[in-house]
N, C-alpha and C positions, 0 to 999 in steps of 0.2 A: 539800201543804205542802212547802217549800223547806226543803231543811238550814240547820242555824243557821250562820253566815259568823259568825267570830272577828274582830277589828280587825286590820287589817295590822298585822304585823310584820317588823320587820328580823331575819334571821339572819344567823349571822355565821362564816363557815370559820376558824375558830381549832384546829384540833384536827393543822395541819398540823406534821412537822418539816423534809422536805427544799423546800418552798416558804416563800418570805415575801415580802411585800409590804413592801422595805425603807423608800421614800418615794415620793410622791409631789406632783405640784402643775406649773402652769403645763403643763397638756394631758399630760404625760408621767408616768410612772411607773419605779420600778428595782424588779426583782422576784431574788430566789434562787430560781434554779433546780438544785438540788442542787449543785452547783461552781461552776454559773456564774450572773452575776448579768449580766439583760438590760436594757434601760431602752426601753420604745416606750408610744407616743401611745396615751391615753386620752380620749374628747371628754369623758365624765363629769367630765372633773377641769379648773375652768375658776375654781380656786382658786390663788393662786400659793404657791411654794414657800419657804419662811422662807431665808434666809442663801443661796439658790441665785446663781448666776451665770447670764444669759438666754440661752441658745442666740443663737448671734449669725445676721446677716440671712441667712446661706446657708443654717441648718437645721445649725449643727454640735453636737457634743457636749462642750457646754460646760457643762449642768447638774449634772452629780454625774462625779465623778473617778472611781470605781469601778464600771467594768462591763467587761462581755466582749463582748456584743453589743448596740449600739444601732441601730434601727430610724429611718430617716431618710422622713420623710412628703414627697410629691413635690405640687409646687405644683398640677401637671398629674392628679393621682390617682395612687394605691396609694404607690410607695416602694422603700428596698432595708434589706438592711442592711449595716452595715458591723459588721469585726471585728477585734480589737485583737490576738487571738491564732489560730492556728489551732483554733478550735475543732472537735471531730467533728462528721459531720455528724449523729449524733442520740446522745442520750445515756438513761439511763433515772433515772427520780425516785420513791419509795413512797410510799404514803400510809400510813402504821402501821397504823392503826386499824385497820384491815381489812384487813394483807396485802396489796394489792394494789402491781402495779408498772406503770408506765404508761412507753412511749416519746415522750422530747420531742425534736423536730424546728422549728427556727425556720422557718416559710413563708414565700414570699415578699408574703403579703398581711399579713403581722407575727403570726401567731398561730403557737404553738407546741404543737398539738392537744390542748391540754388546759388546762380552763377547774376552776379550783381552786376557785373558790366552790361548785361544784357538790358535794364534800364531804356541807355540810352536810343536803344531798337526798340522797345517798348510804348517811348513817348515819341519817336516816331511814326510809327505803323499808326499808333493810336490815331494821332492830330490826322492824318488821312483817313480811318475809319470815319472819327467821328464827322470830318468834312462832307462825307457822299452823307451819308446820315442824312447831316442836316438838309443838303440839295433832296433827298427823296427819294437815294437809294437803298436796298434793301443790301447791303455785304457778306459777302458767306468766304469765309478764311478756312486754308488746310494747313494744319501743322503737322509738317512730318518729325519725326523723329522728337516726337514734344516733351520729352523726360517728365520732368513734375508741373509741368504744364503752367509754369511762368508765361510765355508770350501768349497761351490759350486763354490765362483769365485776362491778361491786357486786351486782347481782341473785343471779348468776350464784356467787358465794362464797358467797352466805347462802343459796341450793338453791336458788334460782328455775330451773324452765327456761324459756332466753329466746329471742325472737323479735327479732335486731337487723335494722332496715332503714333503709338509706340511698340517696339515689340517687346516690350516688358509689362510685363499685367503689373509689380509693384509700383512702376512708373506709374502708369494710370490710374491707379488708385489712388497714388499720391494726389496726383490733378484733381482728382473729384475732390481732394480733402481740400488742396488749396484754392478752387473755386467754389469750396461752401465758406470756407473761412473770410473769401471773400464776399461774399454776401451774393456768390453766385450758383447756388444750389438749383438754382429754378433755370439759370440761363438755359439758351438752347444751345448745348455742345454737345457733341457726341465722343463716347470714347471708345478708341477700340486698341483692342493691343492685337497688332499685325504687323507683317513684315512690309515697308514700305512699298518697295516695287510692287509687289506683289497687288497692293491693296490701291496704288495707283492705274494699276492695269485694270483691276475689278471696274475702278469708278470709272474708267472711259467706256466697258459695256454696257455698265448702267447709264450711261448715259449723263451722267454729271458735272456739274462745272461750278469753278468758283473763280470767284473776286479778285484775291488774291490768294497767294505759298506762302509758307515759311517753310526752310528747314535748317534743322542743326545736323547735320548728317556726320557722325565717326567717323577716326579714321580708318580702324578697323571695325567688324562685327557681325553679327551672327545673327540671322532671320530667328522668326520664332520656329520656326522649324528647321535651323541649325545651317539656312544658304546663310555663304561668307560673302561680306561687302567689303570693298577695298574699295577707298575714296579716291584714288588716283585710276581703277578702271571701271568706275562702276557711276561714278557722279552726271559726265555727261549722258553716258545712258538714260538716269533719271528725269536729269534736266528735262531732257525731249519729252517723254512720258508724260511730265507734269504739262509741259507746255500747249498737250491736245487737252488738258482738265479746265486752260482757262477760258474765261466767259469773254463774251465781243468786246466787252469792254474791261479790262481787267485792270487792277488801281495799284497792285506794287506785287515785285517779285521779292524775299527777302533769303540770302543765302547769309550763315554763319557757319566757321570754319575753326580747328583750333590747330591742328597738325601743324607744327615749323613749318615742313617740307612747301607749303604751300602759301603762295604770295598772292596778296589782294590786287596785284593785275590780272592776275591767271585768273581770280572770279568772276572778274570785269572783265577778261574776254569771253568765258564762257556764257556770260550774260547778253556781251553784244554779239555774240553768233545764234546763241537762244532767240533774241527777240530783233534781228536783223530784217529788216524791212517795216518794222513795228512804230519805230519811233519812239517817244519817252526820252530820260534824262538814267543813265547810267553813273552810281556815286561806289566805290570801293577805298575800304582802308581799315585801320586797326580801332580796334576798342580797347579802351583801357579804364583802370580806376585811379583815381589822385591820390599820393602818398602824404597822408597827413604830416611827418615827421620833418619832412624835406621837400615838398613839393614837386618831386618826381612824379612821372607816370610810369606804372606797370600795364605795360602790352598783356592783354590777356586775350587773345585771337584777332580775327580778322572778317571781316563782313563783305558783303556786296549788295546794294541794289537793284535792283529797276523800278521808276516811277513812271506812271501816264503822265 
């Protein structure tokens, strides 16, 4: 028998103070980034923006008067950015709630390594971390696909010890920078930059097992050694994979997704055929952040879990 699946639902990152989603509309968005405030291209947002001015035909920044950096989309593919001031090239931002400190750096592909909606999976995972904690378990978490290792220091503050993997060595690096920033230099994580599957397969020789997943898995990409993953044939594969890594007791499964093409029932099924006979509570639905301007929510992907 399949775990019971709940109805999608939206969550929603409100619990932030040095981030805000100040407006958005007409493909772009203006966000605060603790001092500075950024403005770049959102496809999700294909609403237009009340009282705005339209970016004129060249791509300039003519929508909102107030920012430090905006991101200029190139007709040809990716973009730059431009800036009003000399800004540093990285600055740091907190999330309260949890202590934690993260390093932001604007890329040149417009992300700034740190994806805020993710919060609300944050203080999730946590509040179950820290639960076994407290009862007298010991929690050992894998993050796949961990980029700069947001959900890694989350674990990782509420006692998890964590297994962070990416196949970008700069990624990882990142991680160590933003779990020393967080006052977690000494935790127990490990880092490795590896090709997922690959390094999921290694841990079932070894003989290893954890607590709980996470993964953020693309929807295209490229191992470190150049295998292509494609999230529409290659996800369930992993799923399985994962599912001999976990422990007799295992405390949550956490998928996060960004691709349109892909609907938070289709997580929730993949979850309830993963852990089918297993029992638990199955939740899927979207993540978003709150529009300060208007009170809207911007969808910024889709999740799914399993809970024991």
């Amino acid at each position: 028998m399949s775990a019971p699946v709940q109805r999608p639902a939206l969550i929603v990152a409100d619990r932030w103070r040095d981030y805000q989603l100040l407006d958005c509309g007409a493909g772009m968005k203006q966000e605060r980034w603790g001092r500075y405030t950024l403005v770049r291209p959102d496809p999700q947002i294909i609403w237009p923006r009340s009282g705005a001015t339209p970016p004129n035909a060249g791509g300039g920044a003519a929508t909102w008067k107030d920012w430090d950096g905006y991101y200029h989309r190139s007709e040809v593919g990716g973009g730059k950015w431009e800036f009003r001031q000399e800004l540093p090239d990285s600055w740091n931002i907190e999330y309260q709630p949890l202590k934690l400190t993260f390093r932001i750096h604007p890329t040149s592909f417009k992300h700034t390594g740190l994806f805020p909606e993710q919060a609300v999976n944050w203080d999730w995972f946590s509040a179950r971390i820290k639960a076994a904690r407290q009862a007298g378990r010991e929690v050992s978490v894998l993050n796949l696909f961990g980029y700069t290792g947001a959900a890694t220091c989350a674990a990782a503050a509420a006692g998890a010890n964590v297994c962070h993997v990416d196949a970008a060595e700069g990624m990882v690096k990142w991680c160590r920078e933003n779990a020393a920033l967080s006052g977690l230099a000494a935790a127990p994580i490990r880092y490795l930059t590896d090709d997922c599957m690959k390094f999921v397969r290694r841990e079932q020789k070894r003989g290893r097992v954890y607590d709980a997943i996470i993964m953020d898995p693309p929807t295209f990409g490229r191992g470190s050694t150049g295998e292509m993953w494609k999230l529409e044939d290659h996800l369930w594969e992993l799923l399985q994979e994962c599912r001999a890594l976990l422990s007799a007791q295992p405390l949550f499964f956490l998928i996060n997704a960004y691709t349109a093409r892909l609907s938070p029932t289709v997580v929730a099924n993949l979850l309830a055929g993963l852990f089918e006979g297993r029992g638990g509570t199955i939740t899927a639905g979207e993540v978003g952040l709150p529009v300060q301007r208007d009170g809207k929510v911007l969808p910024c992907g889709i999740y799914g879990r399993w809970e024991a």
